[in-house]
C-alpha positions in Angstrom: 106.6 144.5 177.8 110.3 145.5 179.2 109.3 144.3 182.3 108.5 140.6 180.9 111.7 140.6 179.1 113.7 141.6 182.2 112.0 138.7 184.2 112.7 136.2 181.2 116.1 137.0 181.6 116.6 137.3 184.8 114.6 133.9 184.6 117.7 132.3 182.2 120.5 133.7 184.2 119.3 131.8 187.4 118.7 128.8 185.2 122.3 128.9 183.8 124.1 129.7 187.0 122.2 126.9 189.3 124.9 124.5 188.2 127.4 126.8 188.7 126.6 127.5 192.0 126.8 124.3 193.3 122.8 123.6 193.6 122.2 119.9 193.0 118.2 119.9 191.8 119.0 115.8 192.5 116.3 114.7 195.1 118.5 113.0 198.1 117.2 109.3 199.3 117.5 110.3 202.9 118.1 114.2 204.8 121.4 114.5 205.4 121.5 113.6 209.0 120.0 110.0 208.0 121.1 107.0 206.4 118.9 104.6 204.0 118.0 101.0 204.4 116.5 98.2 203.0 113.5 96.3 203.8 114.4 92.6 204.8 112.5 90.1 202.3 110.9 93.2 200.4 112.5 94.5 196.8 111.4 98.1 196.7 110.9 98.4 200.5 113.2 100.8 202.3 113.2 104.1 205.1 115.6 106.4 206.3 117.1 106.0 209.5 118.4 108.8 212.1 122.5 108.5 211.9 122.8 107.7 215.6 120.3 104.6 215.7 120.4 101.0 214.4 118.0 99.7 211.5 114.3 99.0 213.2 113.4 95.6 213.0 112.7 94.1 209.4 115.5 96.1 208.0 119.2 96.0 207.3 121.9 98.8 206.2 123.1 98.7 202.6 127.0 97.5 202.1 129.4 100.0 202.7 129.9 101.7 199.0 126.6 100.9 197.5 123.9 103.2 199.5 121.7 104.9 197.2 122.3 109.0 197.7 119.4 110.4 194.9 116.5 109.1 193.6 117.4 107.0 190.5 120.9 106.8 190.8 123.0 103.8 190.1 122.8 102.0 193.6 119.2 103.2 193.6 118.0 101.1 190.9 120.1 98.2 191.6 118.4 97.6 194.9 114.8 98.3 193.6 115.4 95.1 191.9 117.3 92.8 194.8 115.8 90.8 197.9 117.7 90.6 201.0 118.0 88.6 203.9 118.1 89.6 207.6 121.7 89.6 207.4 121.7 91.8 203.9 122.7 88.9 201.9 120.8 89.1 198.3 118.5 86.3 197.9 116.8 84.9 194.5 113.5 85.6 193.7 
């Protein structure tokens, strides 16, 4: 039984320090030496790209300022609902 409460609490100390620590639990878009992009003509199309390489065909980078970074953040959602052009221009639907 002491053992079980030492692990609980050992358990709670991790859990409250985590955000102290600096550890986001946020999953990241893309590993940190890539960059996201969107899929041309495509709403909830995108990859991840290696930092030293153009956009593959069919794809376009996101304007400066408005790359999603985690998974359901802000710029996230926004572009799981746009269209874009070959040149990254939003189109309507």
């Amino acid at each position: 039984m002491h053992r079980v409460r030492i692990r609980s609490a050992v358990a709670v100390l991790a859990l409250t320090l985590l955000p102290v620590t600096g550890c986001n639990t946020r999953e990241r878009v893309c590993r940190s030496q890539e960059y996201p992009v969107k899929a041309v003509g495509n709403r909830t199309g995108a990859a991840c790209v290696p930092k030293d390489q153009q956009p593959p065909s069919g794809y376009v980078r996101y304007p400066a300022g408005q790359e999603p970074v985690y998974i359901d953040d802000e710029w996230y959602r926004y572009w799981q609902t746009k269209v874009v052009d070959e040149h990254g221009t939003v189109v309507e639907q």
